[in-house]
Structure formats: structure tokens, C-alpha cells
C-alpha positions in Angstrom: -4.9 -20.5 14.4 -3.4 -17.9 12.3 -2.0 -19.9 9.5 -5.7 -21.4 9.5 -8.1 -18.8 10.6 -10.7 -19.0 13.1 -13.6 -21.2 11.0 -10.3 -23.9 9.9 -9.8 -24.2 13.1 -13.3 -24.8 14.9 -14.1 -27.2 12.0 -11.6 -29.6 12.9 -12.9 -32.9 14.5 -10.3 -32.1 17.2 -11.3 -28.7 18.5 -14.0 -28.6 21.1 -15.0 -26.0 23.6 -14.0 -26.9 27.5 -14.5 -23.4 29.6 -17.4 -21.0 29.0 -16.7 -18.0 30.8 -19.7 -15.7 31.2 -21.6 -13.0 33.2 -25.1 -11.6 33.4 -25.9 -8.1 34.2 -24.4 -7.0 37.1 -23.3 -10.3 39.1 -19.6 -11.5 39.3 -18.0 -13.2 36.2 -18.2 -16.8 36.4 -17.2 -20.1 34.8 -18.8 -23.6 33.4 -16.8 -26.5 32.8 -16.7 -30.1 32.4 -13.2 -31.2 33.2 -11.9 -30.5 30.4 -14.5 -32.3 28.6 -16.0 -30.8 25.5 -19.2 -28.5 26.6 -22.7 -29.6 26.7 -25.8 -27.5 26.5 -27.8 -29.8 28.3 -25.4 -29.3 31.4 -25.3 -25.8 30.9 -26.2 -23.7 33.8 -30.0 -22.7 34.6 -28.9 -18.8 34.3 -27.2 -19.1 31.4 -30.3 -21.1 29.6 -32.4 -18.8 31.2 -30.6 -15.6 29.6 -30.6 -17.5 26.1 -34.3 -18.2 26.1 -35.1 -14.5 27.2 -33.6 -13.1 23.9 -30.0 -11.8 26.0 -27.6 -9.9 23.7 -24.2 -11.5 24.4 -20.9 -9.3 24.3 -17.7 -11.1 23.2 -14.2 -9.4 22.8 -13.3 -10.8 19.0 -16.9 -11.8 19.1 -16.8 -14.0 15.2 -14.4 -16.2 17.2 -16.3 -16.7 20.2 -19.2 -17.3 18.2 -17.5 -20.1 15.9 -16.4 -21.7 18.5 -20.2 -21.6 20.2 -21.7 -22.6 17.1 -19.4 -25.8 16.1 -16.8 -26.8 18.7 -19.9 -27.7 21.3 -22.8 -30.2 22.2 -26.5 -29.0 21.4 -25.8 -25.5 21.9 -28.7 -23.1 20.8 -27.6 -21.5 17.1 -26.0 -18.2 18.3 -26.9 -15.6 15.2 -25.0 -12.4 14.9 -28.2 -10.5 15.4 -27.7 -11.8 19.3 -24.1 -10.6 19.8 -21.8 -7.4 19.8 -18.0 -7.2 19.6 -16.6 -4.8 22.7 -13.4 -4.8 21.0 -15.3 -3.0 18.0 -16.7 -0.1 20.2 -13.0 -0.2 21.7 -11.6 0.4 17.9 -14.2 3.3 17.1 -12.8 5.0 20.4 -8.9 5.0 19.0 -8.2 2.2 21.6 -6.3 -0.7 21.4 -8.1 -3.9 20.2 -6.3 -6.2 22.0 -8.2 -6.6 25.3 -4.7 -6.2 27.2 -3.9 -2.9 26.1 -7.8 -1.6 25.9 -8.3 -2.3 29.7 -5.0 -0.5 31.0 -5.9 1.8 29.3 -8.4 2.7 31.0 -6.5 2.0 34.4 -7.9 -1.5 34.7 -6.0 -4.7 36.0 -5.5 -5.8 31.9 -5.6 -9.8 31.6 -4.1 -12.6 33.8 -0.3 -12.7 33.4 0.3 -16.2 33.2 -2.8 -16.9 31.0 -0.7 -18.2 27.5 1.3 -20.5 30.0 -2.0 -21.9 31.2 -3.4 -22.0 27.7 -0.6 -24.5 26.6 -1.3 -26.5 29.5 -5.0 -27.1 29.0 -6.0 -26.1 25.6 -4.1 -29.4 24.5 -6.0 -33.0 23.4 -5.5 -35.4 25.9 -4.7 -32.0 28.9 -6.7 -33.2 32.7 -7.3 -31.0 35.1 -7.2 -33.4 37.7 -3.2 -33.9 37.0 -2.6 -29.4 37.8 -5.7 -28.1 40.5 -3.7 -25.3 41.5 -3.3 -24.2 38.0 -6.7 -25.5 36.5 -8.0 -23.0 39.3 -5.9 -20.4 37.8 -6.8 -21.3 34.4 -10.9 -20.7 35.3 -9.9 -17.4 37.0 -8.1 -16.3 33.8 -11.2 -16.6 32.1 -13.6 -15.2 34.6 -10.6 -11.9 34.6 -11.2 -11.4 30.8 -14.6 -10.9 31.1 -14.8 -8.7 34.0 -12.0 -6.7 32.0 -14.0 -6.9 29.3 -17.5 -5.6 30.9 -15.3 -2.3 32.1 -14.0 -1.2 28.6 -17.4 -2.1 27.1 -19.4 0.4 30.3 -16.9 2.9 30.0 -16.1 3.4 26.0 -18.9 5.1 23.9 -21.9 2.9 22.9 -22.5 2.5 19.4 -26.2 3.4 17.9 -28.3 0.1 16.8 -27.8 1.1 13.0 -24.1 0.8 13.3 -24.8 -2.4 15.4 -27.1 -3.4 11.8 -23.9 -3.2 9.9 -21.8 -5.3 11.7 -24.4 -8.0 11.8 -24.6 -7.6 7.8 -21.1 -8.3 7.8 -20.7 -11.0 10.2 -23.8 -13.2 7.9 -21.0 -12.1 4.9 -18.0 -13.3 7.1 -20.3 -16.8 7.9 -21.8 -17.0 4.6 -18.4 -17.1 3.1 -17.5 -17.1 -0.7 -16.3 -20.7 -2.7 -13.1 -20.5 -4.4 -12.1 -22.6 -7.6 -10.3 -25.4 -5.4 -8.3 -27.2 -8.3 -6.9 -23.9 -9.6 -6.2 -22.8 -6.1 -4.1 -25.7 -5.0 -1.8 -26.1 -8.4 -2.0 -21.9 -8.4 -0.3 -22.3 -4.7 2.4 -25.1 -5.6 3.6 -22.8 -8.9 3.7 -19.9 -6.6 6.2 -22.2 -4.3 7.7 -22.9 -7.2 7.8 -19.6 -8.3 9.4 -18.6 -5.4 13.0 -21.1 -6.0 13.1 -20.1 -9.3 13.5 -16.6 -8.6 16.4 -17.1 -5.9 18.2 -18.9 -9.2 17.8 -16.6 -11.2 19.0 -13.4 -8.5 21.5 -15.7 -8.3 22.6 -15.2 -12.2 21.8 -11.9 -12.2 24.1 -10.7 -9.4 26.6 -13.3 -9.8 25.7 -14.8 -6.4 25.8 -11.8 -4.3 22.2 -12.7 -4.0 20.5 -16.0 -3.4 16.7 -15.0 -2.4 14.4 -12.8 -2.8 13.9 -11.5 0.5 17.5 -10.4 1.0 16.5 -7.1 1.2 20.0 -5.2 2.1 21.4 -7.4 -0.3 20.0 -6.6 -2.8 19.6 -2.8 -2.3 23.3 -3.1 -2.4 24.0 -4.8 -5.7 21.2 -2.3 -7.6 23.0 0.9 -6.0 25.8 -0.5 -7.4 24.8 -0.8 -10.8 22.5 1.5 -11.5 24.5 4.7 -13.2 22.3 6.8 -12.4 22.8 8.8 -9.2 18.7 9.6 -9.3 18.0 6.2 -8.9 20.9 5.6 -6.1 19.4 8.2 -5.0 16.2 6.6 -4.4 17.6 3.6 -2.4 20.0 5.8 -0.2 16.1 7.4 1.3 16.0 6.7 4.9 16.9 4.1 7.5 16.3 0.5 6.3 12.4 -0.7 6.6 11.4 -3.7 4.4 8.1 -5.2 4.0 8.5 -7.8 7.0 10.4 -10.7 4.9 14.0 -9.3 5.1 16.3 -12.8 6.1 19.5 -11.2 5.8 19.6 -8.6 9.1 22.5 -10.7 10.3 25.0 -10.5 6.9 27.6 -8.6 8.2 26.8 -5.3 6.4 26.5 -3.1 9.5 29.6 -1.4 8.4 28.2 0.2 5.0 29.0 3.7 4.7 25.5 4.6 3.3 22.2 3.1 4.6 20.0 1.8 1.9 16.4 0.9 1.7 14.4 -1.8 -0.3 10.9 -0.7 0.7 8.0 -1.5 -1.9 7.0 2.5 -2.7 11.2 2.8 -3.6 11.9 -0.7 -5.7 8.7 0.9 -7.9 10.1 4.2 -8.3 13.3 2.9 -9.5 11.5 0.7 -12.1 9.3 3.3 -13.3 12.8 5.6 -14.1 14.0 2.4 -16.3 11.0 2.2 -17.9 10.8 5.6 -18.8 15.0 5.3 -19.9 14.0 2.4 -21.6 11.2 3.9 -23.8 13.4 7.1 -24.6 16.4 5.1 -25.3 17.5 2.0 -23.9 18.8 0.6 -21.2 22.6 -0.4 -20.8 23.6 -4.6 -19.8 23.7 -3.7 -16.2 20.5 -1.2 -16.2 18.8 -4.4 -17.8 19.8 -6.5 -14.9 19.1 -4.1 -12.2 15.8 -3.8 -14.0 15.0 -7.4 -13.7 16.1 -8.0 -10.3 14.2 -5.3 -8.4 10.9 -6.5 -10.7 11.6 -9.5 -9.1 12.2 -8.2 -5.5 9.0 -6.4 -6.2 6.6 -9.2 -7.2 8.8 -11.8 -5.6 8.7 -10.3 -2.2 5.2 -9.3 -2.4 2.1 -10.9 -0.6 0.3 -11.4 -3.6 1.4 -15.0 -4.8 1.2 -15.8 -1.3 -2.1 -15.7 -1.1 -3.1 -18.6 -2.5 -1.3 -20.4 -0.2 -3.5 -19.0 2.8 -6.6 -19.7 0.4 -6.1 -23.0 0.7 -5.0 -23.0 4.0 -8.2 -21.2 5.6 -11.0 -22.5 3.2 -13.3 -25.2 4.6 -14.9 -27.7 2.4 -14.1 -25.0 -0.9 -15.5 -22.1 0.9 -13.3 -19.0 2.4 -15.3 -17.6 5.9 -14.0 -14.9 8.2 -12.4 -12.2 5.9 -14.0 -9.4 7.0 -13.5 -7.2 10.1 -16.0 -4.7 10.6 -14.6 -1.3 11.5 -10.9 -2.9 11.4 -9.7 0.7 10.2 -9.9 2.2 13.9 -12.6 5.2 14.7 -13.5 5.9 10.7 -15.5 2.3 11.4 -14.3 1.4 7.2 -13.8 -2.4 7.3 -10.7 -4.4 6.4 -9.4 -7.6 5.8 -7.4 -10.2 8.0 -6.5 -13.9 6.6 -5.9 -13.7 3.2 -6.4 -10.3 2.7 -9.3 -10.7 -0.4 -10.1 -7.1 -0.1 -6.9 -6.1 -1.1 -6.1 -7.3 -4.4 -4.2 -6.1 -7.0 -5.6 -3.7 -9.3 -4.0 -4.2 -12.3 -5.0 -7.1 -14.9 -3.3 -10.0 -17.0 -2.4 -8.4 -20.7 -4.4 -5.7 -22.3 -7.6 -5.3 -20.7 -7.3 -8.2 -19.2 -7.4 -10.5 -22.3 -4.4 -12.9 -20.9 -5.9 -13.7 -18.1 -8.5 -16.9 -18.7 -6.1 -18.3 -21.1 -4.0 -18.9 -18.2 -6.3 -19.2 -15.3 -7.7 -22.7 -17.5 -4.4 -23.7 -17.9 -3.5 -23.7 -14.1 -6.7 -25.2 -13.3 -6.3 -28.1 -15.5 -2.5 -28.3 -13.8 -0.3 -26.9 -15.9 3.6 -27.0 -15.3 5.7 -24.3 -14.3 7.1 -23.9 -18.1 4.0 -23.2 -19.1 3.5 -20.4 -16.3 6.4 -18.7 -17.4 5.7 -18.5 -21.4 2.1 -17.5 -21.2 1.2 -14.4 -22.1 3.0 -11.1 -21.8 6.0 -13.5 -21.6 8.2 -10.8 -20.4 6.3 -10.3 -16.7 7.8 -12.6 -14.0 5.8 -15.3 -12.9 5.2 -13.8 -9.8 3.5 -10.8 -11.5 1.0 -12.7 -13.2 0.1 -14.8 -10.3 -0.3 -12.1 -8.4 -2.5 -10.5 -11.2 -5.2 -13.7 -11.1 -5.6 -14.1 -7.4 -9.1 -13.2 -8.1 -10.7 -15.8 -10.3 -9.8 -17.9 -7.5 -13.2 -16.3 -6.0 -16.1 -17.8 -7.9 -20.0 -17.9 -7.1 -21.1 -21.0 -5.9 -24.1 -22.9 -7.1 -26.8 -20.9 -8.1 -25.2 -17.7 -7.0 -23.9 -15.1 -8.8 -21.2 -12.6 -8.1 -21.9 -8.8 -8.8 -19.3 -6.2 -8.9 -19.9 -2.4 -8.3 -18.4 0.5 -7.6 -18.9 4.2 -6.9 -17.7 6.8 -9.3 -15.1 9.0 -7.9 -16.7 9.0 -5.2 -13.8 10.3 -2.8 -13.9 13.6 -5.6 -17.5 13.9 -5.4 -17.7 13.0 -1.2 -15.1 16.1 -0.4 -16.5 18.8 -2.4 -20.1 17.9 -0.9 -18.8 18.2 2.7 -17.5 21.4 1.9 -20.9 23.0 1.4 -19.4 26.4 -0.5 -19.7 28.0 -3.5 -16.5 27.1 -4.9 -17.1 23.3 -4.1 -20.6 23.5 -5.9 -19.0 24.1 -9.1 -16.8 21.1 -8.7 -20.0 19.2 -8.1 -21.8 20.0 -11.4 -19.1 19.1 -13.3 -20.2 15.9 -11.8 -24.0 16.2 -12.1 -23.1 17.1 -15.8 -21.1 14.2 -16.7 -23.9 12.0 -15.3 -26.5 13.5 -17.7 -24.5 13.1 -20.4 -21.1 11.1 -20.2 -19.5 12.9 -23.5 -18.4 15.8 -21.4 -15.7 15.7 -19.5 -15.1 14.6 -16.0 -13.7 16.2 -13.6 -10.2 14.4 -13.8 -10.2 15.4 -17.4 -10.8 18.9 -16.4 -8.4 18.6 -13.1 -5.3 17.4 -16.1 -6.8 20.6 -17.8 -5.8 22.7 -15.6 -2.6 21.3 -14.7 -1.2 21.4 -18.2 -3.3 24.6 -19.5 -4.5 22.9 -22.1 -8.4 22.5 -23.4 -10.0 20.4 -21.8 -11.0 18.4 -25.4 -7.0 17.8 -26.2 -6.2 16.3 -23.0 -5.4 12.6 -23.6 -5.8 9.6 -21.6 -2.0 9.6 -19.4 -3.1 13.2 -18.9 -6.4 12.5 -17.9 -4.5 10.0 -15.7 -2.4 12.4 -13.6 -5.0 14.5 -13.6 -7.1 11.6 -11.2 -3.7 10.5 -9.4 -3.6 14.5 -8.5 -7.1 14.8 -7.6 -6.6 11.6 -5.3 -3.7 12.9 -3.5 -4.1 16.2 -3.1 -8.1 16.4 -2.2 -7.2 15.6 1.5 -4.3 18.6 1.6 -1.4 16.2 0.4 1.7 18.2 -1.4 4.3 16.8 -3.3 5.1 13.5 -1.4 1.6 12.2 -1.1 1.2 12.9 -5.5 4.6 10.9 -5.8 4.0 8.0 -3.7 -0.1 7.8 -5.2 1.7 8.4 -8.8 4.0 5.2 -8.1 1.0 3.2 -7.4 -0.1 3.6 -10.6 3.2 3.3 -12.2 3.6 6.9 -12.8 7.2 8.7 -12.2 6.8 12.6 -11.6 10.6 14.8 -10.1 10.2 16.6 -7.5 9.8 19.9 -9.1 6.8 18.4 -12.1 4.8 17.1 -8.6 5.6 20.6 -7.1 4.0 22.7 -10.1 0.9 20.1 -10.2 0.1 20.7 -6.5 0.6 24.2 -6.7 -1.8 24.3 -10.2 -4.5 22.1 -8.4 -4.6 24.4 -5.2 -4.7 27.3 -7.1 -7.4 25.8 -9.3 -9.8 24.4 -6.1 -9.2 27.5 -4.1 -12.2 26.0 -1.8 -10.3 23.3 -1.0 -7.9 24.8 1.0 -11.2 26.7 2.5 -12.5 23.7 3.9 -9.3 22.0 5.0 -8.6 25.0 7.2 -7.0 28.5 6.8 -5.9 31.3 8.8 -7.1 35.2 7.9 -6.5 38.1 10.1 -6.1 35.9 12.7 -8.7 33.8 12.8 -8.7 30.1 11.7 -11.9 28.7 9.0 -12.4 25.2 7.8 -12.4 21.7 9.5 -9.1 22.8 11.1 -10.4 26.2 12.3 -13.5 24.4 13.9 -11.9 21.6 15.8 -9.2 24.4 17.3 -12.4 26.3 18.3 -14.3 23.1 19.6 -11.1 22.1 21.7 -10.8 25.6 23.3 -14.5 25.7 24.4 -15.3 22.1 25.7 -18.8 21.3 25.2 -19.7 24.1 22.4 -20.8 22.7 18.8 -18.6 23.7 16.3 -19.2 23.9 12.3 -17.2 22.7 8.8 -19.6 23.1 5.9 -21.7 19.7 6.9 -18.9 18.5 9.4 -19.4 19.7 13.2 -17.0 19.0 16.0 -17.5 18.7 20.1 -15.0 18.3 22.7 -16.1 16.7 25.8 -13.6 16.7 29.2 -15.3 13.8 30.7 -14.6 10.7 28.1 -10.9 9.4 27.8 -9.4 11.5 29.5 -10.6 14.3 26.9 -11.8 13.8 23.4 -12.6 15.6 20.8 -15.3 14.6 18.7 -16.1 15.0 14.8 -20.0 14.5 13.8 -20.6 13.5 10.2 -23.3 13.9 8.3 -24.8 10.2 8.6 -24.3 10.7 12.4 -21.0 9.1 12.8 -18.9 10.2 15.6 -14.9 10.2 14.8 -12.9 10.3 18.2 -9.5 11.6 18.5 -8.7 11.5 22.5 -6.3 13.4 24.4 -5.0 15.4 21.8 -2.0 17.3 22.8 0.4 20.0 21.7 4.1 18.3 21.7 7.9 19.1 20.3 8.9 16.7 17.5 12.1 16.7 15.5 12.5 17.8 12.2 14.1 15.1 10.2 15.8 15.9 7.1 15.8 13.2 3.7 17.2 10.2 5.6 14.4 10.2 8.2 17.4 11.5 10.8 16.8 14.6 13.9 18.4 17.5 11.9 18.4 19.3 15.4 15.4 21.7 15.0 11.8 20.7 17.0 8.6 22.2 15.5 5.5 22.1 17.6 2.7 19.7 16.3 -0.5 18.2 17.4 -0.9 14.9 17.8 -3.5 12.5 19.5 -3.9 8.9 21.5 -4.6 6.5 18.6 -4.5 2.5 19.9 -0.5 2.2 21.4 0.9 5.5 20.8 0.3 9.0 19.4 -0.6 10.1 15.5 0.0 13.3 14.3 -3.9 15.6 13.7 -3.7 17.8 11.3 -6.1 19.1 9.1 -5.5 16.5 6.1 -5.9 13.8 8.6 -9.7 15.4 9.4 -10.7 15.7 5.4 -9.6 12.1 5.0 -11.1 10.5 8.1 -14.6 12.4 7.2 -14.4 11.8 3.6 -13.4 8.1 3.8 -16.2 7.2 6.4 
């Protein structure tokens, strides 16, 4: 199922539905069966027929699975639209609770799901499984269904109902998700064995490059070690010796004996960047000495390597069905900000960057892999000095093509995070940030407000500002627009190969605050007293439950009586954000390497799915900005 995805799965000639567990209105959950034979909807019960006729709205937790398996793993069964069903575990999400059904019902102080239901599962959700061999348990099994739903029912009464026009857009998505998009099947399948491929090469060639202290790409520890060692630079040691070790979920070399290290090290993605952004800019200004070349090479291939990227294809072809990829989508998958996501292969997130300049490298080589080139040829295409990985990883998308008589149509808003901030912010300061917009629209030779941003970073006129200027200027507009300092510029400067010290990112905060004074107006500030902004108005809706509170054009409530407390931000469109039981707590200062320095400083934080997340006033601009 998860290698495959749901619609791979309820395809198969093998899969077929055997327990329906259902209830109507207000009566006891109960279930149809068939002894384990596959379910017919000419045996179906007279209620649940009935319901179906009558235009019922059916609730399913994970409701695209459910409605797969309704749709093609039965007999007969009525065509279940998404315009007929909602998703619980959605209105869950929105709410900041858990999505698995488990965790959402408990909770809430329900009795959660059956314990012993994944035993039962592999007993009877198996070809050839008969009840008649295990009553006791096959009794078991049916009330483990029936128990979902019930727990089910209670988080869907007792969570906050969504309006019908947020309903609208998850049935929009869920035709998307079952509509599906093709994919370019022969370049898919020989783009998935070169990524294999790929993937032993690299190993040899760590293996040259550290003189066999390090035989594969995932040996995350390992590999930390060897560039610490040869990197001179104690700026880039620096770099690795950040924190305690957290790798991107592929390290195989936790058992290596290396526990007794005198340093920690870390190989995370954000770090191996930063180090090769430093060489780059060594190497441009310079050169770069034997060993700096080979630690330069070995963490390019730890970061393309190790990354998900060339995977992908793999999953492509994995989770398509007859050419065509279903199921990517998962509406409000980001929690209570309700902005979707992906699962599966991930085909929202790609990568950004493109194959040679603008992009002109890449259709050479996507032909060549379609028509099943060899792994030689991979290698010296064009630029031939990016590791294979890189450019696979920089061509996932022409695997997505538009199927017969379709066409595919790309769009995007213009800075629309620059624009979206300043507007909630109704002031007089944010106005003027907003006709540099309106301005640029009439008449696109002026500049734009990342231009002018870079402007007043560097104190230059805005007509000598050149295009890596004009480039920090929109990394810094990025980062700090949501109250981000000096760590949040670095890490958005990495991801677009940008290198900034610690004191350049702390002079372009500092000369972006001071320029967007209204900024720090609407994120929340304290005068004689007295708190203003998103920050100031939640403070104020918290201490007087049931009062409406006001941001420029983002209001905040705080009701007693839902979760246990929560308070509530109201955004323009009439989206309600929920941050329940937020709470005043002690947390430890940590100093560089992520350790308790001893010191405690109060913060708020609030229930978000398993645990607590810290609510601050950055956390409120995002959140209403990115909704």
C-alpha cells in the first residue's frame, strides 16, 4: 500500500472489498459482509440502499481511500462521486488534531481504535483468509470495524464543521486526485533504472574519494567525518560540528562504532549546502586545494545522492496505473492553514532549479533517456560536471505530460506572499509597499519591490542594483516578511544557493526592519505598555474569551468551550485558523549545539496534532499569509 498508493492497489485483480462498515444518523454502527467474499451491491442492505438513493452524504476517515476501494474493489456498487462524501480526518486536521483516527479520538477522551485490529487485518485481509476457520476472531474483526466508525462519528460531532465552500474545494481536488495526470512511461521506467544505477555508481566513487572510509551514500556520520577532516577551513568544520546528529531519514551507518567521537557532527541537507556554497565561493575567488576538491565532490554527492529527488521516479512508476499517476493530492494536508500537500511521490514538490542555462540542457537529455540511453551517456550530457543525480533530479518533471487532447498550463502568482502581507496589514506604511506593486503592474520597467528591498539593503539606487542583488533582496523579503532574523535569511539564502556570515545576514535584517517599519507594526509590538499587531490582538482575545479582536484585516476569538480552549484567527475569506489550549510553559535555552545551556525562558506554545509548537507572532503572519 505505501510503496503503491491507494489507486495501485485497488486496481489490482486481487483486491476486493469484504466488510463495509457503516452507520446512518443516529443508530449503532454496524457491519455487511459476505464471508469474506468480495461485496455485492445487490446484497447490500435495504438501509444502506435506501440512504444511497436518498442523496446521503457519506463521512469516511481518509475518505479518497474508502472511496477507491467503493468505486473499484466491489460488485455493482452505485458510482460514489466526491460531491457525496467528506473526509473527518480533514475537519480533524483544520482543528490542529491528529489525523490518524487513533490519536484524533483520544484526544478527545474517546476509546481510540480496537487494539488488536492490525493482528486481525493480517488474518483476514489475506487472498484465500475464511472466516469460518477463526469465529471468535472474525467476530472481533467486524467489531473493529463497527469501533472505527463510532470513533469516527465522535471526532466528526465534536470538532468544528467546515462551511460548504471549503467542502467545494476539497471536492475540486478529489476530481484532480481521480482525474490523475499521464506520465511519459518509457522515459519514466529507463529514468528509474539510471537513477538505480546512479545510485552504485556513487558508492564507487565515495569510495575513491575517501579511500574507503566511505562506501555509500547514505553513511551520513561517515561521511560528516571524512569532510571535517578535510576541509581546512574551520568555518566550514564549523558548519558540520552544528547540533546533535539528524539526517534526512536514510542514515545506514547508526551502528559503526563512532559513539566515541569527541565532537558530534551533523550531515543534514540545509548544512551539506552551506558547505558547498563556501567552496564555491573559494573556488571563484581562488581555487580550491586537492582535498577541498574532493570534499567538494563528495558532499555534492551526499547532497543529490541522498536526496528524494531521483527517487522519485521509482515511485512514479510504482503508483501509476495504466500511465496515469492518481491520488497526489491531500487537501488541507498542511494542518489548520487548510494549504494542500503531497503524499506518494511528492509531484508538488519538485525541484526548482533547471537543466543548463535556462533550462536549455534539459530536452536534449530527456529524448535521450526516453529512447534508452545508457548510463555513459547520462553522465557526459550536458553541464558534464553536475553528478548524475543532479540532473535527474532536475528532469523529474517532463516525466508529467498532458495526455491526449489535453494540455497542461502553468501559472503562478507574482510575489504574492510580498503583496498578501502588506495587504493584511491595512496601514499606511504597508500601502506604500503595495503601490510599488500596483506600479510595476502598469508598467513592468520600474522596479519591483525586490529591486527596491536590495535597494535599501545595499544603499544603492534602485537603477544600479543588479540581478544577485535583486536576488537577496527577494530571499530577504521572503524570510523576513513573517518576523524571521538572521537564521531564517541564512537557511532561505541556502536554498537558493546563496552564502551570507552571520554578521552580512545581521545588517540585512536590521536594513529591512528599519526600511518596513509597518512590518514590525503588524507582527506585534509593545508601547507604553500596551501590545499592537496580530500578536497584541490574540493576547487581548485570549484574556477576554468571547470578545472579537482586530489586526488590520485579521480578527481573533477565543472560545472556552471547543478543545479544551482555543483560540481562533478569522481571515479575510472567512477562514478560521485554530490554535487550541495554548499555554504559557518554561523551555530551555539551548546554545549552538542544540544542548540546555541551563537558563529557561517562558514561551507560548500550543496543541498542534501529538505535541506542542511554539505561537509566536511570526507563526500568526505566516499561517494568515500562507492561507
Amino acid at each position: 500500500m505505501k510503496a503503491a498508493g491507494p489507486f495501485r492497489y485497488v486496481a489490482a485483480a486481487s483486491t476486493h472489498a469484504i466488510v463495509l462498515a457503516y452507520a446512518i444518523g443516529n443508530v449503532p454502527a454496524r457491519t455487511w459482509h459476505a464471508d469474506s467474499a468480495i461485496l455485492d451491491w445487490d446484497h447490500a442492505p435495504d438501509e444502506l440502499r435506501n440512504a444511497f438513493e436518498h442523496g446521503a452524504t457519506f463521512a469516511a476517515w481518509n475518505a479518497s481511500f474508502d472511496t477507491a476501494v467503493w468505486n473499484y474493489a466491489t460488485l455493482g456498487f452505485p458510482f460514489l462521486t466526491p460531491e457525496r462524501i467528506i473526509d473527518p480526518m480533514v475537519q480533524a486536521g483544520v482543528s490542529n488534531l491528529p489525523t490518524d483516527l487513533e490519536s484524533a479520538s483520544r484526544y478527545l477522551g474517546g476509546a481510540g481504535k480496537q487494539k488488536d485490529g492490525k493482528r486481525l487485518i493480517k488474518l483476514f485481509c489475506i487472498e484465500g483468509a475464511n472466516p469460518h476457520e477463526y469465529p471468535a476472531e472474525w467476530e472481533r474483526f467486524l467489531a473493529y470495524a463497527r469501533q472505527d466508525i463510532e470513533a469516527m462519528r465522535e471526532v466528526y460531532r465534536r470538532t468544528r464543521p467546515l462551511p460548504h465552500e471549503e467542502w467545494q474545494q476539497y471536492w475540486a481536488f478529489e476530481h484532480v486526485n481521480r482525474r490523475g495526470v499521464a506520465l511519459n512511461m518509457p522515459y519514466v521506467r529507463r529514468a528509474a533504472a539510471l537513477a538505480a544505477e546512479d545510485a552504485v555508481a556513487i558508492g564507487g566513487r565515495l569510495v575513491v574519494l575517501t579511500d574507503g572510509a566511505v562506501t555509500r551514500v547514505t553513511q551520513a556520520k561517515k561521511i560528516a567525518t571524512w569532510l571535517h577532516d578535510n576541509l581546512a577551513d574551520a568555518a566550514m568544520r564549523e558548519i558540520l560540528m552544528v547540533g546533535v546528529p539528524a539526517d534526512d531519514g536514510d542514515d545506514d551507518d547508526a551502528d559503526n562504532g563512532d559513539e566515541d567521537e569527541p565532537q558530534e557532527l551533523s550531515l543534514t541537507r540545509d548544512r551539506v549546502a552551506r558547505v558547498l556554497a563556501m567552496l564555491d565561493i573559494k573556488r571563484a575567488n581562488g581555487g580550491l586545494s586537492p582535498n577541498e576538491m574532493k570534499a567538494h565532490e563528495a558532499a555534492a554527492l551526499r547532497l543529490f545522492g541522498a536526496g528524494a529527488s531521483p527517487k522519485k521516479f521509482a515511485r512514479l512508476e510504482a503508483q501509476q496505473v495504466d500511465g496515469v499517476l492518481r491520488g497526489q493530492y491531500r487537501f488541507a494536508g498542511a494542518g489548520q492553514t487548510g494549504r494542500l500537500t503531497s503524499h506518494g511521490a511528492q509531484i508538488q514538490n519538485l525541484t526548482r532549479d533547471v537543466l543548463g542555462e535556462d533550462g536549455a540542457a534539459e530536452s536534449p537529455l530527456v529524448e535521450a533517456i526516453a529512447k534508452g540511453c545508457d548510463y555513459a551517456t547520462l553522465v557526459a550530457a550536458d553541464p558534464v560536471d553536475m553528478p548524475a543525480a543532479r540532473k535527474l533530479a532536475l528532469i523529474v518533471r517532463p516525466a508529467l505530460v498532458a495526455s491526449p487532447r489535453t494540455l497542461l498550463v502553468w501559472s503562478d502568482w507574482s510575489a504574492i506572499e510580498a503583496r498578501i502581507t502588506p495587504w493584511l496589514a491595512a496601514s499606511e506604511g504597508a500601502e506604500r509597499v503595495l503601490d510599488i506593486f500596483r506600479a510595476n503592474d502598469r508598467d513592468p520597467s520600474l522596479p519591483d519591490s525586490y529591486v527596491i528591498a536590495a535597494a535599501d539593503i545595499f544603499h544603492k539606487d534602485v537603477r544600479t542594483i543588479t540581478k544577485p542583488e535583486r536576488q537577496i533582496g527577494k530571499v530577504v523579503v521572503l524570510a523576513c516578511g513573517f518576523g524571521g532574523g538572521v537564521g531564517a535569511l541564512q537557511a532561505m539564502a541556502f536554498s537558493y544557493r546563496i552564502h551570507l556570515e552571520d554578521a552580512e545576514a545581521r545588517r540585512i535584517v536590521d536594513a529591512w526592519r528599519a526600511a518596513n517599519p509597518w512590518a514590525r507594526e503588524f507582527w506585534g509590538v509593545h508601547r507604553d505598555g500596551e501590545s499592537f499587531g496580530l500578536w497584541g490582538a490574540a493576547m487581548q482575545a485570549w484574556e477576554l474569551p468571547g470578545r472579537i479582536t482586530q489586526a488590520g484585516r485579521v480578527a481573533f476569538i477565543y472560545r472556552n468551550d471547543y478543545l479544551g480552549g482555543a483560540l481562533f484567527m478569522a481571515l479575510p475569506s472567512g477562514r478560521l485558523l485554530t490554535y487550541p489550549r495554548p499555554r504559557w510553559r518554561e523551555v530551555d535555552v539551548l546554545d549552538k549545539n542544540k544542548k540546555p545551556t541551563g537558563e529557561k525562558r517562558h514561551e507560548l506554545s500550543f496543541r498542534r496534532a501529538h505535541g506542542r509548537t511554539k505561537l509566536w507572532h511570526g507563526t500568526l503572519c505566516e499561517n494568515a499569509v500562507r492561507c
